[in-house]
N, C-alpha and C positions, 0 to 999 in steps of 0.2 A: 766607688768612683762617682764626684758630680755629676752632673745633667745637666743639661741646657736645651732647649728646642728655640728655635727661632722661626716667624712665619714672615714669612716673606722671604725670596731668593733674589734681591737688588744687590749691588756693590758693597750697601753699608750692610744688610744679615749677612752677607757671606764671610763680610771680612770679620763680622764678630762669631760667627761659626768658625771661620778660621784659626782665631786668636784664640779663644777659647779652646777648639778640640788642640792646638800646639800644646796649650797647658794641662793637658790632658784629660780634657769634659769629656762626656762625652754628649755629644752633639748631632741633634736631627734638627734640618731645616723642612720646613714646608712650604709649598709654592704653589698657587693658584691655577698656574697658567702649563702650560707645558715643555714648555724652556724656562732655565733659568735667566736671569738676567736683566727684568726690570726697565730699566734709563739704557741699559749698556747691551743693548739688545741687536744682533746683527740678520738680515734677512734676507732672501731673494725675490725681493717686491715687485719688479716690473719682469725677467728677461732670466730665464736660467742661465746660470753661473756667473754674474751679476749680482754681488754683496753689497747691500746699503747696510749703513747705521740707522735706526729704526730711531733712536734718540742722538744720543750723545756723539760724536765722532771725534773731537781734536781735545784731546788731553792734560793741558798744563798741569794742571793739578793731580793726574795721575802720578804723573812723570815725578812730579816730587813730595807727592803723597810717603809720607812718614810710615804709613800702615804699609802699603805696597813695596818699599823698600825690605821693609822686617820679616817681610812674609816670603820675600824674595820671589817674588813670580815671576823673573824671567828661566829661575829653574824648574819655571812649572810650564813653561812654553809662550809667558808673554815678552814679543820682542815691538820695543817703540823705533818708531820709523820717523825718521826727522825729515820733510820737505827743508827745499834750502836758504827758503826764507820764511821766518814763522809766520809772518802778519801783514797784512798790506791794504788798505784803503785809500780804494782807488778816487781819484779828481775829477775826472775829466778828461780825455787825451792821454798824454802818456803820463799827466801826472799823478803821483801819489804820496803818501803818507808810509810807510815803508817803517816795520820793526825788525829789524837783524838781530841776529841771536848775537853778536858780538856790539858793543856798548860805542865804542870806537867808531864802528860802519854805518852807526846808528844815526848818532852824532856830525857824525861828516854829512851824509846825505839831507837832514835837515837845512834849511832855508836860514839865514839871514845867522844872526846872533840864536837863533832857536834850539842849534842844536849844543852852544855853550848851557843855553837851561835847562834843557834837557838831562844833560849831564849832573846839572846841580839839585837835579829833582833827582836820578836815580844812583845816581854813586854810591851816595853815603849807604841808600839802604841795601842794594846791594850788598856789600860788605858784609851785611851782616843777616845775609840774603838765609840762611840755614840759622836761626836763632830764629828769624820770622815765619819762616815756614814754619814752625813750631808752634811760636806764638799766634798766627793765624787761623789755623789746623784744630781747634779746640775749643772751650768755650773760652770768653774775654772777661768772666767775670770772674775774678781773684786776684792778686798778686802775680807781677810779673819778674818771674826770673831773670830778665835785664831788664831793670825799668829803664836805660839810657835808649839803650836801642827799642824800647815799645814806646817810648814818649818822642823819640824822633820818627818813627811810620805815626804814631796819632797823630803829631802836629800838623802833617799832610792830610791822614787817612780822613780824616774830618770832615774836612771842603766839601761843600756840592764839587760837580767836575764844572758847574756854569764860574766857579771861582778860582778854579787851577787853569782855567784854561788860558786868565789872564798873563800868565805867564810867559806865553809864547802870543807873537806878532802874525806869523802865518800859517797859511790853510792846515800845511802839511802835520806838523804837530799839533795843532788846534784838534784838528779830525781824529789824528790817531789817539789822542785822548779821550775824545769824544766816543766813539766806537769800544775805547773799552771800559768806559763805564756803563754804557748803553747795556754790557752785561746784569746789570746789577737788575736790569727789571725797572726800574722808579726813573721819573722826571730825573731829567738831570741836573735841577734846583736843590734837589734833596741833600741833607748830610750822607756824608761816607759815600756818595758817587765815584768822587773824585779817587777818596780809596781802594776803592773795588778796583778801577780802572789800571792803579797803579799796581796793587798786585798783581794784574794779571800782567802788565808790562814787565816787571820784574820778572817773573815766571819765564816768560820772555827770553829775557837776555840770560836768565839763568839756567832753564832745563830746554827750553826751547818751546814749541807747541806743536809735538808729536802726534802722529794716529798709534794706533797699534795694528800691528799688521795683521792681514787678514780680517781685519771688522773689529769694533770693539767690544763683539762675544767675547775676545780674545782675551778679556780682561776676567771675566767673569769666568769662562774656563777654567784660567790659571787658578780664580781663587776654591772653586770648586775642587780645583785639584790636589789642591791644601790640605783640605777639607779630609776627602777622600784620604788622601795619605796618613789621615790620623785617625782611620777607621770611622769618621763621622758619615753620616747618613744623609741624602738631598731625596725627598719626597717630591713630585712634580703631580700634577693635577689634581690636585689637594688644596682646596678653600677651606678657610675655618673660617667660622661665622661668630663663633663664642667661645672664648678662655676656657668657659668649661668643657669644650670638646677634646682639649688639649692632654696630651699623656699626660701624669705627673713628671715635674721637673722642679729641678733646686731652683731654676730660672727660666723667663719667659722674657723671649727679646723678639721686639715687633717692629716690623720693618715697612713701616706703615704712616699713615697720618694720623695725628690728634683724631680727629673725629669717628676716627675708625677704631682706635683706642675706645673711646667712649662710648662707641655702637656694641663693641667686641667684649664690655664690662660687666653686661646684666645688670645695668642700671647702680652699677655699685660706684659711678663717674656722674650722677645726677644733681648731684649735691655742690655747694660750695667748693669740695676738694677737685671737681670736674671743671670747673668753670673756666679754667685757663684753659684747656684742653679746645672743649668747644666753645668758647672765641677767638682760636687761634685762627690768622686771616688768612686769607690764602693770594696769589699773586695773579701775574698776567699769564695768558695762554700764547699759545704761536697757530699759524698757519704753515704747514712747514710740505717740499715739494721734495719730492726724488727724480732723478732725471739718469735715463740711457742716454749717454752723447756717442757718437759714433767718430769723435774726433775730443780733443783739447778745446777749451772755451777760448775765445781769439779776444780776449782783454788787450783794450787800446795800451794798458800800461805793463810796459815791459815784465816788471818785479811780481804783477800778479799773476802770471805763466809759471811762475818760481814757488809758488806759497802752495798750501793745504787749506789756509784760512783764509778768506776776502772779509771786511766789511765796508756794505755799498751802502750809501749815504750820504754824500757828499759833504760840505763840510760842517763843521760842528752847526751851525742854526741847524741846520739840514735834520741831523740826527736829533740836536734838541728839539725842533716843534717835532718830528714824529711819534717821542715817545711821550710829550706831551700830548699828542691827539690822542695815545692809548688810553692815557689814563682819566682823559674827558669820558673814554667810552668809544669812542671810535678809532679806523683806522686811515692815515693820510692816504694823498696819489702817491707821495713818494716816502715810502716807508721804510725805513732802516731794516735793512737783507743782512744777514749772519749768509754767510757760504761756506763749506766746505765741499772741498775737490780731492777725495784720497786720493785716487790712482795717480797725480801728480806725484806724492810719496809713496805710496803703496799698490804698484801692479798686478799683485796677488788677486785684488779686490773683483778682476775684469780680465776675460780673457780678450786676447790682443785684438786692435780696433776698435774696441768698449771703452767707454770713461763715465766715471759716476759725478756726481752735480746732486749737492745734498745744500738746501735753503731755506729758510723759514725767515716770519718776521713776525712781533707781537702785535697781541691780539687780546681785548680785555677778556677778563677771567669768563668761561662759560661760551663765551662769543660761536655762535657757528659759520662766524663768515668766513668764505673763501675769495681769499685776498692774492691769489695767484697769478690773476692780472696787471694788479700791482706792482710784485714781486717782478715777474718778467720785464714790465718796463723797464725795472732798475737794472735788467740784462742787457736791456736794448741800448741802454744810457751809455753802457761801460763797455758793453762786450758785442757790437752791434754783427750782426749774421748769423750769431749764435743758432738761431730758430733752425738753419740749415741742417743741424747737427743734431737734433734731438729725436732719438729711436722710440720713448717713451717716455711718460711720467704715471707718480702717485702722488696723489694730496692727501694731506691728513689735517683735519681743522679741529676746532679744541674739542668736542665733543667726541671725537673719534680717538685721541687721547685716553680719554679717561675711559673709554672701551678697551683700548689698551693697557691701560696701567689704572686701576681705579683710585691708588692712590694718588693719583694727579688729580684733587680734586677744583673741579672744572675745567680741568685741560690743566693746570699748574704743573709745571715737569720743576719746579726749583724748590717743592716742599715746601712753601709758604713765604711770603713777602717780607723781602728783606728792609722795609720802612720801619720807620721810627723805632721801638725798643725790641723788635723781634729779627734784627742784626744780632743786637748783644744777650736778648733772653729767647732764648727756643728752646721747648713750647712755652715755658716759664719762666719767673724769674728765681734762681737755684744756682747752688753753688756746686752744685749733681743735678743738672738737669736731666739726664739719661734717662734715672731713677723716676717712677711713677708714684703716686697715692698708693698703689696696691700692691698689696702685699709678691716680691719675689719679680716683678714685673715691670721689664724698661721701656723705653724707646728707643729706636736706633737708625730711625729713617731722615733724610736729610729737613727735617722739622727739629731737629737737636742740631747744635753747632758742630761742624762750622757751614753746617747746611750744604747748597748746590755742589754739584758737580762730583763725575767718577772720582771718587778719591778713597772713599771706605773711611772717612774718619769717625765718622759718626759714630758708625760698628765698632772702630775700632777702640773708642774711647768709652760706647758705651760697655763693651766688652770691660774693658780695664774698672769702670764701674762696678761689674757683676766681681768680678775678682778683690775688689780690695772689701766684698761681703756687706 
């Protein structure tokens, strides 16, 4: 029987521990810390019985993760929780910017002629919405098995989002664009903004923007439990510090960053074959807050009572100069707030009378500022009495990040910056980027494509690397 050992127990080692012990490796992970779980990490930080998401909380990319589908984990106990509207960024007053999971509702609710372009921006890809996920899900460097349908997402994906946004006349789709390229980490000047933006809109109207119930441990359970069922092995409070501390194995999959690769080499990554490694860049950091409410947040606009996700920022300038202050180095007075509210979808999270309030906003890489006063005003903006409501909170600034998760180097929860050629080469440029310099040994941490977020692709592709030998 193969062997495989993977260290690190994040989303992407498990789901290649997974994939692998399915094909019948056998498989020991190792893991630092003493839960598994990494980015998708659930806790009780303020207030017993009281579950926050510790990182990640709302899902698109779960939801129609290719790996997570295959793996089938809602037979392993993962069940997605849809709020009844996916997305909403709020205005001002009652107004907002508003994404429905139906394309139609979508469209109607937009302003003016906005929501006909709307429609003209995401129909077509739409369509061909499960051929993208595909081609998104994986590295971009090869041959496209539909080039029609990947030359019509490039010819969008391309734009900064400051040039998509031309597209539409007012606030409401301006913003909501704006907000979700704001994902991407980078000025919103930059190429492929606009693209980020729009897949996550598609995701949208296609799987929705789901929690998973009960925390999004609940992910990483499921995959552990995969695991497990195929007699594979999860070690917990276990650091390795050096490849050679490691059993022998036919393979070694790290679920980690470049540099930790190179720390972890014994110097055998010192050389010209390391250099990509350690100059891989690393991204922006957050500020991020957990909140006990003792009621529902009283948002001026109706539709964000409705959602699991808010982004406050008002409208696109708004969100543009903020993330342009980030990446001067500082952060603005009004700084683009990411929210998530599970117990609006998932009541599991809070026993009754309890409501969670989970926020963060960027923060340059390293920063140890606490920018939580900021953040709150953007409460005060949108959701004003709020402060009545809140039982507790926790701050966690980028520095406390990477006490958390060391792989978050400097506080970076997105595995390294998705600017200029390290969208389409991570950590390398490689037609196997998985595959390391050394002998028998990958990477599989969201530093390999298609990088951020709960999805297991990485794992799951570097896995598919270690198999085809």
């Amino acid at each position: 029987m193969r062997s495989a050992v993977i260290v690190g127990a994040g989303p992407n080692g498990l789901t290649a521990a997974a994939r692998l012990a399915r094909e019948g490796w056998k498989v020991s992970v190792y893991e630092a810390r003493s839960t598994i779980g990494g980015g998708s990490r659930t806790a009780e930080l303020i207030e017993t019985g009281v579950r926050h998401d510790v990182c990640a909380a709302v899902h698109p990319a779960g939801a129609s993760s290719v790996a997570f589908r295959s793996l089938r984990l809602e037979e392993h106990g993962l069940r997605w929780v849809q709020p009844e509207v996916p997305l909403v960024h709020p205005l001002g007053g009652e107004r907002a910017g508003v994404l429905y999971r139906s394309l139609d509702d979508t469209v109607a609710a937009l302003p003016g002629r906005d929501g006909a372009r709307w429609r003209r921006l995401m129909q077509p890809l739409l369509e061909d919405f499960d051929y993208l996920t595909g081609f998104t899900q994986g590295p971009l460097i090869g041959v496209p098995r539909n080039p029609v349908a990947a030359a019509q997402f490039g010819l969008r994906a391309v734009w900064p989002a400051t040039v998509l946004r031309r597209m539409f006349r007012h606030d409401e789709a301006q913003a909501l664009l704006g907000g979700l390229a704001a994902h991407s980490c980078l000025p919103m000047n930059r190429p492929f903004t606009g693209g980020l933006g729009l897949m996550l809109g598609l995701m949208g109207h296609a799987v929705g923007w789901p929690v998973a119930e009960g925390g999004s441990q609940s992910i990483v359970d499921a995959l552990a439990s995969v695991i497990r069922s195929h007699d594979g092995e999860l070690h917990t409070d276990h650091e390795v510090m050096d490849l050679r501390d490691l059993p022998s194995a036919d393979a070694v999959l790290l679920d980690l960053a470049p540099r930790q690769l190179v720390a972890m080499s014994g110097g055998r990554l010192d050389g010209w074959r390391g250099r990509p490694y350690r100059r891989f860049r690393h991204g922006w950091s957050a500020c991020k807050v957990d909140y006990v409410l003792s009621g529902p947040m009283p948002w001026t606009a109706p539709e964000a009572r409705r959602t699991a996700t808010l982004h406050l920022g008002g409208p696109f300038s708004e969100v543009e100069e903020s993330e342009a202050i980030v990446q001067r180095g500082g952060v603005g007075a009004r700084p683009f707030v990411l929210v998530a509210q599970p117990t609006v979808a998932d009541p599991t999270r809070a026993p009754a009378g309890r409501h969670t309030l989970w926020a963060y906003c960027h923060v340059p890489n390293g920063s140890p500022l606490n920018v939580t006063d900021r953040i709150e005003a953007q409460f005060d903006r949108f959701a004003p009495g709020w402060r009545d409501l809140v039982v507790g909170r926790a701050v966690r600034t980028a520095p406390e990040f990477v006490e958390y998760n060391p792989s978050a180097i400097g506080g970076d929860f997105a595995g390294g910056s998705m600017a200029g050629l390290q969208l389409l080469a991570r950590p390398r440029i490689a037609l196997d980027p998985y595959r390391t310099p050394l002998p028998n040994v990958w990477l599989c941490s969201a530093s390999t494509p298609p990088g951020a977020a709960v999805h297991g692709m990485c794992g799951w592709h570097a896995a598919a690397s270690v198999l085809r030998g």
